[in-house]
N, C-alpha and C positions, 0 to 999 in steps of 0.2 A: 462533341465527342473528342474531335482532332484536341482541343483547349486543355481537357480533363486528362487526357493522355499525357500529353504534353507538360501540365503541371505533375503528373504524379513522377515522369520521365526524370525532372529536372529535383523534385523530391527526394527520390532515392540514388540519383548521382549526390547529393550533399550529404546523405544518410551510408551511402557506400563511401565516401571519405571519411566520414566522423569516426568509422567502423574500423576503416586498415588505420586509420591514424592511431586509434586507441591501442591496437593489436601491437602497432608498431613498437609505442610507448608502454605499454602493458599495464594499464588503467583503463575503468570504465568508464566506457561508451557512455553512460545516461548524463554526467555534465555535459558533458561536450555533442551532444545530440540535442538537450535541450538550449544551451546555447546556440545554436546553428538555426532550432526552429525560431528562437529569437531574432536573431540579424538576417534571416532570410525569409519570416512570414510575412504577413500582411500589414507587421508591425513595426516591420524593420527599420531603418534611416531610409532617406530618401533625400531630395531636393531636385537641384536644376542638372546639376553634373554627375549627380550621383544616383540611385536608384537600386536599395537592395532585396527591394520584395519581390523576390526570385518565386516565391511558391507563396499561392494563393489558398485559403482555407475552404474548402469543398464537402460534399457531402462524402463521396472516395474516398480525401484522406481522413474524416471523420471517422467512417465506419470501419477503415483498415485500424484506426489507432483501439479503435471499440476492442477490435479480435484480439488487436493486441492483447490487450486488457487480461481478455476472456481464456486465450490460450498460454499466458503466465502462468494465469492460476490452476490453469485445468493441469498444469503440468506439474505443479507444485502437489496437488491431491494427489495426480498418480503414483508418486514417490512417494506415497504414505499408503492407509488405506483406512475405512471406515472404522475396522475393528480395533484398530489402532490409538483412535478420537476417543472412540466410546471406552475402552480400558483405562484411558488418562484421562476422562471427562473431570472425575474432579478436581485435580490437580490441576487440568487447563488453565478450569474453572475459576479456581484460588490465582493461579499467576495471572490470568487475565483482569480480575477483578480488581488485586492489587498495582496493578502496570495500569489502569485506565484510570479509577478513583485517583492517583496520586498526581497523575498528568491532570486530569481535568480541575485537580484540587487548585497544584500550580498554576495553569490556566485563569481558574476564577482571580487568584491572585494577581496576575499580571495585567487581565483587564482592568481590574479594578484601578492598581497602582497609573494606570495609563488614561483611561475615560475618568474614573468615578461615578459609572452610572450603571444601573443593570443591566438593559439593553448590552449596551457594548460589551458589558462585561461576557455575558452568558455568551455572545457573540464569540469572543476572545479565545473564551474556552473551550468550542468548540474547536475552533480554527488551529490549536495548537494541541490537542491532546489525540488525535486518531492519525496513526500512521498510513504511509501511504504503501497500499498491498502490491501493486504494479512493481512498483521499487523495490521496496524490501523484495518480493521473488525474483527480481534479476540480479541482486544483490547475492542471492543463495546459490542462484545456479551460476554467475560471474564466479564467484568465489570457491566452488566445486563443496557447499557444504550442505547441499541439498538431504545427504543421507547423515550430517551432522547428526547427534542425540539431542543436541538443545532446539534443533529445526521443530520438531514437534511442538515445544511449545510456543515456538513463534507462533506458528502454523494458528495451533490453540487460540493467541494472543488476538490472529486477525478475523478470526471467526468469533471472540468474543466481543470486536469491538465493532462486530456489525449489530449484534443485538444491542449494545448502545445506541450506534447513531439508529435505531430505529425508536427506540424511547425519545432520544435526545432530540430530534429533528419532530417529531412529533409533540412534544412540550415545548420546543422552541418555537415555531411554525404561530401556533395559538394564544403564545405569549405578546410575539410579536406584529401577530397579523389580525388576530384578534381582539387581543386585547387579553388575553387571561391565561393561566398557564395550562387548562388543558390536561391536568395531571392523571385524569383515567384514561383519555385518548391513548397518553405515552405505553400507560404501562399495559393498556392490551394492546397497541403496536409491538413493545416489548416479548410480550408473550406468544406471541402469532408468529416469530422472528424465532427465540427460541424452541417454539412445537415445531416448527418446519424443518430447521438445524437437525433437531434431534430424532425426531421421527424420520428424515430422509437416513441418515446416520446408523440408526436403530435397525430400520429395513433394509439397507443396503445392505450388510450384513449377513440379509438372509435372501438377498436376490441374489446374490454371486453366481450360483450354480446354473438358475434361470438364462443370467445376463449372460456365461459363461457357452451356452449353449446356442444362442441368440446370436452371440459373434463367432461363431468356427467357420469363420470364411476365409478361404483358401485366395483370395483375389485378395489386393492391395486395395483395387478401386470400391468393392461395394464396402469394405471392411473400415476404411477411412473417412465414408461417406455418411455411411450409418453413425459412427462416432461421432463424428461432425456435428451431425443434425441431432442428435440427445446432448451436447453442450448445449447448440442454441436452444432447445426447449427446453433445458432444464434456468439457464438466464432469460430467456424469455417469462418461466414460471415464476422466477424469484424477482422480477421485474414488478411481477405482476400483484404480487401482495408485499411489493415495499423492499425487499431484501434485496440487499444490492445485487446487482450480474455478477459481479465478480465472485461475490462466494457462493452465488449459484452453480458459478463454474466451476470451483473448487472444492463443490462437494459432489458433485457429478464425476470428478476424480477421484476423490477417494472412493465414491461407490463401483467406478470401472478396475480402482486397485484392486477388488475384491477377486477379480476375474483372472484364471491365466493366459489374458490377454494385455496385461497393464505392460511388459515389458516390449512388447507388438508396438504398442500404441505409445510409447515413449520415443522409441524410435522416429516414429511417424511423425509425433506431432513437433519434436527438438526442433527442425528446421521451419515450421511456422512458426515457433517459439522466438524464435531469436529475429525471423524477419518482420515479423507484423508487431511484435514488441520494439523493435526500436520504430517504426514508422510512428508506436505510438509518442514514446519522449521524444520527439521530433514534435509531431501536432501539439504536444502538452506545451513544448514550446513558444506553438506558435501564434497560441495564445494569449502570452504575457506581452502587455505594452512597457517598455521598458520607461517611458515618457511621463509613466505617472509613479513612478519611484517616489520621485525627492521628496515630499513632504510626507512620507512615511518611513525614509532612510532612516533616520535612528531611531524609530519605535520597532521596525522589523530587527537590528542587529541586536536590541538588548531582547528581542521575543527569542532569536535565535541561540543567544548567549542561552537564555533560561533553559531553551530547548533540551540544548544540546549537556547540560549540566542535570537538571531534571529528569532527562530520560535514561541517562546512564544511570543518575540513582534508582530512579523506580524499575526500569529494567534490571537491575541487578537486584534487587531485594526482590522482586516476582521471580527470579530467576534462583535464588539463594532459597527461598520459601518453599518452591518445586522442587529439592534437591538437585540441584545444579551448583556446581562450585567451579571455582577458578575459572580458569579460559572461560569454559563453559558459556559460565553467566556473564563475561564481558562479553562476549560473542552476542549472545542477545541482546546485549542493551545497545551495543553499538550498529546490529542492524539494520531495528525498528526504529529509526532517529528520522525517516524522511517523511516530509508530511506530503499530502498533495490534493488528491480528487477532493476528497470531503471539505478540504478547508475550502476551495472553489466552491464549490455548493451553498455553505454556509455562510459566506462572504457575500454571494449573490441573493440569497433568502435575507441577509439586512440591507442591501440594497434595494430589493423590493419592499422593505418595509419603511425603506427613508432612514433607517439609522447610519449615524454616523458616515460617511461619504468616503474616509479614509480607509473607513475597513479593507475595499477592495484591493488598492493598489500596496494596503499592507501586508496581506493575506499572498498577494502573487509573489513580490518578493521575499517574502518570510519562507515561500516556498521556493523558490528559486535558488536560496542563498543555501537550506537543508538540502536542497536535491544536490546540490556541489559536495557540503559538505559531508554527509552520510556515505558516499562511497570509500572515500579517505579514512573514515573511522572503521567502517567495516574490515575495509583490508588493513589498519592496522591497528586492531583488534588486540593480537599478540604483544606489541609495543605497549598500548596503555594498562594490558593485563601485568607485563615485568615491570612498570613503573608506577603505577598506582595502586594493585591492587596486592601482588603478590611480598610488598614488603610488609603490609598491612598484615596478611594471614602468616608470616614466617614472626613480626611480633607478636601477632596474640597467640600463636603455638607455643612461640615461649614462655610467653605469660602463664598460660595453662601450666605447662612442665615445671615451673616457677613453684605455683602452685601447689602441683601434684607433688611436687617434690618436700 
């Protein structure tokens, strides 16, 4: 107990620095939180005179980085609400469907360009086409654009690309593990992903008044508690038939939006929000072996090159499609740019398959190098909107008038 204490003590003294330093500097905390889990996990440098693995990886800070996870996204829902999802269902729909097909297209390409085999490839493409939700929500709520118009369809984007990776990891899974692709598994995993999404969404809708009545409790304590414990059952549920926690969390949000208690409960949960969120890019940190870089350094910087080139276009044409213009739509594409959880997953599922050996330690950095990078673009969003995009639409306005004329 004294041990576990002890490392979580000396954990959040490096996570309460990474925090005022950011503040100080007025940039986000998640590079420089994930850096710090770097050079002070169980990964860190070391030798005779030297020794930096300050903080040892635990099942504590495990399950602190979990909530993390869980209470980003429950916060992300509550600033929306269900009826909100289901009114823009189809347009989500279209933006999400367009922002995934175009990344995993790219994807496939860069495998290929890189292995020339299908293993790897299909590998590849997972690994670089689904965004990372942890990030992008603290990227929204860092940025104060959580009540943004285009937030929706993020929102949309990262609930669409769960019913992917549940096809995807399901056809992948059997491809590579079995031997074959498996392609009816995927698509009822697929469908059990979206009835759950949509039926939770659908009824939420008309629990409100229920739920509404369920919480008018006048105490802080039982009212926090109860809330509490329907996140974890509602991630426990989505656990349970495949659907990641996180967007279990986050439709457990939107369905408490419905209530007029979402403003209560925003309140409340803002400060686990931000503490048990950065514990978690700390652990996501601490994670990555830095040691096994090199012989994937330059297949991670041209993946990230693609990334980050690829994801502004197909975020911006899912974003243009939806009716979203200008800022708008650079605003999305420069969000959703950070990869994370899933590419780990996937990386590890061809490792267990024996493919390709490199994958992993290209897969960490690939994600190390996006997690830097993505905050920088999100906040300036506005910069690359007046230099790339907005000369673009003042010529084709004149073209038209051109035209019209």
């Amino acid at each position: 107990m004294a041990d576990s204490i002890t490392n979580l003590t000396v954990a959040f003294a490096i996570i309460s620095a990474a925090v005022l330093l950011a503040r100080k500097f007025r940039f986000s905390a998640i590079p420089l939180l994930v850096l710090l889990g770097i050079l002070c996990g169980p990964h860190a440098p070391h030798g005779t005179w030297l020794d930096l693995r300050l903080v040892q990886s635990t099942e504590s800070t495990a399950l602190l980085g979990r909530l993390g996870v869980l209470l980003l996204l429950f916060y992300l829902g509550l600033e929306f609400s269900a009826s909100r999802v289901v009114q823009g269902g189809a347009t989500l729909a279209k933006g999400g469907s367009i922002y995934v097909g175009l990344n995993f297209l790219r994807g496939i390409a860069l495998g290929w360009l890189f292995f020339h085999s299908w293993p790897e490839t299909l590998v590849m493409a997972g690994i670089t086409t689904v965004s990372s939700s942890a990030i992008v929500t603290k990227l929204l709520v860092d940025l104060k654009r959580t009540a943004n118009p285009e937030t929706e369809l993020i929102l949309g984007i990262l609930v669409f690309e769960d019913a992917f990776i549940a096809v995807y990891l399901s056809i992948l899974s059997g491809y590579l593990l079995a031997g074959q692709t498996s392609l009816l598994t995927g698509l009822l995993a697929g469908l059990i992903t979206v009835a759950f999404i949509s039926g939770l969404l659908l009824l939420g809708r008309r629990m409100g008044p229920y739920l509404d009545r369920w919480l008018n409790m006048r105490s802080g304590e039982p009212f926090i508690v109860v809330s509490f414990t329907l996140l974890l059952v509602m991630a426990c549920l989505a656990e349970r038939i495949h659907v990641t926690e996180a967007v279990g969390a986050l439709l457990i949000g939107l369905v408490l939006a419905e209530t007029s208690h979402a403003k209560r409960l925003i309140q409340m949960v803002a400060p686990m929000r931000d503490l048990f969120g950065a514990v978690f890019f700390f652990t996501f940190g601490m994670g990555i072996d830095y040691r096994t870089f090199g012989p994937a350094a330059w297949l991670a910087l041209l993946a990230v090159v693609a990334t980050v080139a690829g994801n502004l276009l197909s975020g911006f044409i899912g974003a243009w499609v939806c009716g979203y213009r200008g800022r708008a739509a650079v605003n999305v594409a420069c969000t959703i740019m950070a990869r994370g959880e899933f590419a780990v997953i996937v990386a590890g599922l061809a490792a267990a398959a024996g493919v390709a050996g490199i994958l992993q330690p290209l897969a960490a950095l690939y994600i190390l190098l996006l997690a830097l990078i993505s905050p920088v673009l999100a906040k300036r969003s506005r910069w690359i909107y007046e230099t790339l995009v907005r000369p673009w639409e003042t010529r084709r306005e004149r073209e038209r008038q051109t035209v019209g004329g």
